[in-house]
Structures are given as C-alpha cells and as structure tokens.
C-alpha positions, -999 to 999 in steps of 0.1 A, spaced: 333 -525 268 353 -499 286 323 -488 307 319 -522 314 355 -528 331 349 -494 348 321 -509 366 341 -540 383 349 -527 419 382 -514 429 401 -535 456 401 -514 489 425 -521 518 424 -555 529 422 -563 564 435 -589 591 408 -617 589 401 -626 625 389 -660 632 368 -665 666 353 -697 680 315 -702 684 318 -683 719 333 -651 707 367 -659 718 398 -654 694 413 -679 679 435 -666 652 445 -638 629 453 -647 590 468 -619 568 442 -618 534 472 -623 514 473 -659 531 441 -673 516 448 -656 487 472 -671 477 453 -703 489 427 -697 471 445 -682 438 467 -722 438 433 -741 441 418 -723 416 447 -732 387 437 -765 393 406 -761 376 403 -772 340 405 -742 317 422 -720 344 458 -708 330 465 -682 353 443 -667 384 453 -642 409 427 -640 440 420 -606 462 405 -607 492 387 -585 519 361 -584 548 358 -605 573 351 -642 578 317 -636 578 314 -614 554 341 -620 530 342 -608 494 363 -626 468 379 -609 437 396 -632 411 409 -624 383 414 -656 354 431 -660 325 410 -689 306 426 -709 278 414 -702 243 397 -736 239 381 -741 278 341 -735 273 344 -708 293 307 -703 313 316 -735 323 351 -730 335 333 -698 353 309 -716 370 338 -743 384 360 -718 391 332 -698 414 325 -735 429 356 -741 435 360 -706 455 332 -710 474 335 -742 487 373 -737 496 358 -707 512 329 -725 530 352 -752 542 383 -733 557 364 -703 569 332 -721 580 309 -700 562 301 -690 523 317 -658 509 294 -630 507 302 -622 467 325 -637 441 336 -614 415 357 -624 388 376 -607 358 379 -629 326 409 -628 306 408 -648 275 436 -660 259 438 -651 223 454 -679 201 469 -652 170 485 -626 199 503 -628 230 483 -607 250 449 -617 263 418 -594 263 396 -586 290 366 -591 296 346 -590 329 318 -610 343 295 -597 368 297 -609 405 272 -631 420 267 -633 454 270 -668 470 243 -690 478 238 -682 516 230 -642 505 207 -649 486 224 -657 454 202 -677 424 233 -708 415 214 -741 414 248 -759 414 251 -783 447 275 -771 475 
C-alpha cells in the first residue's frame, strides 16, 4: 500500500494558464487555483462525492488534473470514479476547449466505525483525446 501512494505524482508549481484565440493572439490569463476551485465545486456535486479538492497544472492544452476524493462509505465507488473523471473532463473540455491531458485521482474512503478515512489511490488515466481506453460518451 505504502509503495503504492508513493507512486501518485507529486504536485509541481502550478502555472498561469494562458488562454489564446484560434490565431495565436491572447486572450486571457487564469490563475490554476481559479479552475480549481471550479472544478473541485462541480465535482461535490457528484453522487458519492463527500469532499474533493482539485490541483491543477500545464497548460490549456496540455493540462493535467489531480483530484483528490473523499467517497462516502456506501457510494459504489468504480462507479463514482468513473463520474467523477466524466465529470472533470467534460467541465475541462467545455471551458478550456480541449480534453485534459491526464486525470489522476486519490481515493479516500470514508470508514463508517472511525472518523478518519483511509487512502487509497487509483491510477490516472489519460483522457480520451491522448489516447486513453474510456468507452464512456463525451
């Protein structure tokens, strides 16, 4: 287990995200911490989602997405996983333009005898448009 949580990357500097129009020109600069926090809201919404804090970094084009989830102790949670990656991607895909380049997420489960949650992580998966292997429709 512990070489397992070693393995999840480690959250470098995050950048200004710089949003250009279709000729090159610039449009707009948005802080990551911006669509984070976006992104980390939208997420709660989904059914099963308790908590989630969202990290992330690269550019529009190339944007990678960290979340880390706490899931409640009677979601089914591949499914929740799979929502919550959905639900990422295309909030991703629609204010950006294009699909984030990987989706990682940490799993917390909530533990129904303790107060504390244990974690547990779940490999990334890269989105659809690099090549990723979801059959779920965008």
């Amino acid at each position: 287990m512990v070489l397992l949580i070693k393995q999840v990357p480690r959250k470098a500097a995050a950048s200004s995200l710089r949003l250009t129009g279709s000729d090159g020109t610039l449009l707009a600069t948005l802080s990551p911490d911006v669509i984070a926090q976006a992104l980390s809201e939208r997420a709660e919404d989904v059914p099963g989602v308790q908590r989630c804090s969202v990290w992330v970094t690269g550019s529009p084009s190339n944007l990678w997405v960290q979340a880390t989830v706490t899931v409640a102790k009677n979601s089914e949670v591949a499914w929740t996983v799979s929502e919550l990656r959905n639900r990422l991607d295309h909030d991703v895909s629609s204010s950006l333009g294009k699909h984030a380049r990987q989706i990682d997420v940490l799993l917390r489960l909530e533990q129904a005898t303790k107060p504390q949650s244990a974690a547990h992580t779940v490999a990334g998966k890269h989105s659809l448009e690099s090549g990723g292997s979801d059959n779920h429709d965008r």
